[in-house]
C-alpha positions in Angstrom: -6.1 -3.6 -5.9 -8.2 -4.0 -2.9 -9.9 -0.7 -3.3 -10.7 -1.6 -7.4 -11.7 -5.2 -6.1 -15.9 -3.6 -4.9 -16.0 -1.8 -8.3 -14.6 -5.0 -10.7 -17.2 -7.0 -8.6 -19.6 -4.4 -10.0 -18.7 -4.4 -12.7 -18.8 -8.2 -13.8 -21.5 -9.0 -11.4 -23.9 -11.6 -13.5 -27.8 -11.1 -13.7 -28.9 -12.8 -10.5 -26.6 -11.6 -8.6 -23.6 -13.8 -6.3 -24.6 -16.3 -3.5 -23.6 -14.6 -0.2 -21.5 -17.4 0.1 -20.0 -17.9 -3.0 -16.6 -16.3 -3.2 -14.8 -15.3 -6.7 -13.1 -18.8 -8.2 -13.8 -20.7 -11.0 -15.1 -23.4 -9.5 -18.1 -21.6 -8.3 -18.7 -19.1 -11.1 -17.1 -20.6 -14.3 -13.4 -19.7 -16.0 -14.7 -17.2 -18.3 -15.9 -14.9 -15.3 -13.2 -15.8 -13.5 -10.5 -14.8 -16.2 -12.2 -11.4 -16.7 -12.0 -10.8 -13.4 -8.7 -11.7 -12.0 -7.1 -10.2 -15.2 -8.3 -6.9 -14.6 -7.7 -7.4 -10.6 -4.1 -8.3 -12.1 -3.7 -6.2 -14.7 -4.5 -3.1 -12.4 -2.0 -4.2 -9.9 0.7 -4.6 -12.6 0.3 -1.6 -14.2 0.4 0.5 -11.0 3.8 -1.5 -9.6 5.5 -1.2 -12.4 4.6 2.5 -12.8 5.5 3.4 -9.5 8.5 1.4 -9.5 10.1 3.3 -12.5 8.3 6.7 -12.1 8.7 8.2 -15.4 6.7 8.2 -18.4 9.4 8.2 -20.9 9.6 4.5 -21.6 6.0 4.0 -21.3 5.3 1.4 -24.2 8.8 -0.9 -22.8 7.4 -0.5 -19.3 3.5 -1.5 -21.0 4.7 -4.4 -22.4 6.8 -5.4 -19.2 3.0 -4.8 -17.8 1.2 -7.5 -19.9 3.7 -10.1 -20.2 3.8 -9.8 -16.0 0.1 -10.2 -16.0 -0.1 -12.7 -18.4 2.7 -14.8 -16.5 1.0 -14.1 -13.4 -2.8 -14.5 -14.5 -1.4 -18.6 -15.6 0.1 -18.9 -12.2 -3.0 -17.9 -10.3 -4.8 -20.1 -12.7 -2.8 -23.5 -12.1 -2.9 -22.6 -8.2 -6.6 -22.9 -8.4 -7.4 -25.7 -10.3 -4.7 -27.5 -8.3 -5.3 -26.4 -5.0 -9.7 -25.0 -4.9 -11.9 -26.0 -3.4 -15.0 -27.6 -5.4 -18.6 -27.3 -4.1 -18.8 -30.8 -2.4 -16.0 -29.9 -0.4 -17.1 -27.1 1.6 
């Protein structure tokens, strides 16, 4: 995930360009971005754990819907975390 993480960035980069120091959260770029991004971080990361971690392509749609419902699960976590826990603007 870290060496995808420069080409998502890329990838969903808006117009302008980022702050140099804005990082990637929702409070500074908006939940839309945001959800795009950390879903395909996520999904990404999902897809090649659970791939390795069965090593076969025989069940391939089970182990693809194992995939999503993971991400899913885990892309809700990550979003509670940081609208519990980020920072806004005024507190940096």
């Amino acid at each position: 995930m870290a060496y995808m993480r420069p080409v998502i960035l890329k990838l969903f980069a808006p117009r302008d360009g980022y702050d140099t120091d804005t990082s990637p959260n929702i409070k500074d770029l908006g939940l839309q971005w945001w959800l795009a991004y950390s879903s395909v971080l996520v999904l990404i990361h999902h897809f090649a754990l659970f791939y390795l971690e069965i090593f076969r392509f025989s069940d391939f749609f089970n182990t693809f819907v194992r995939v999503l419902l993971s991400a899913i699960a885990t892309v809700i976590l990550i979003l509670i975390t940081q609208l519990l826990f980020g920072k806004s603007k005024l507190e940096r």
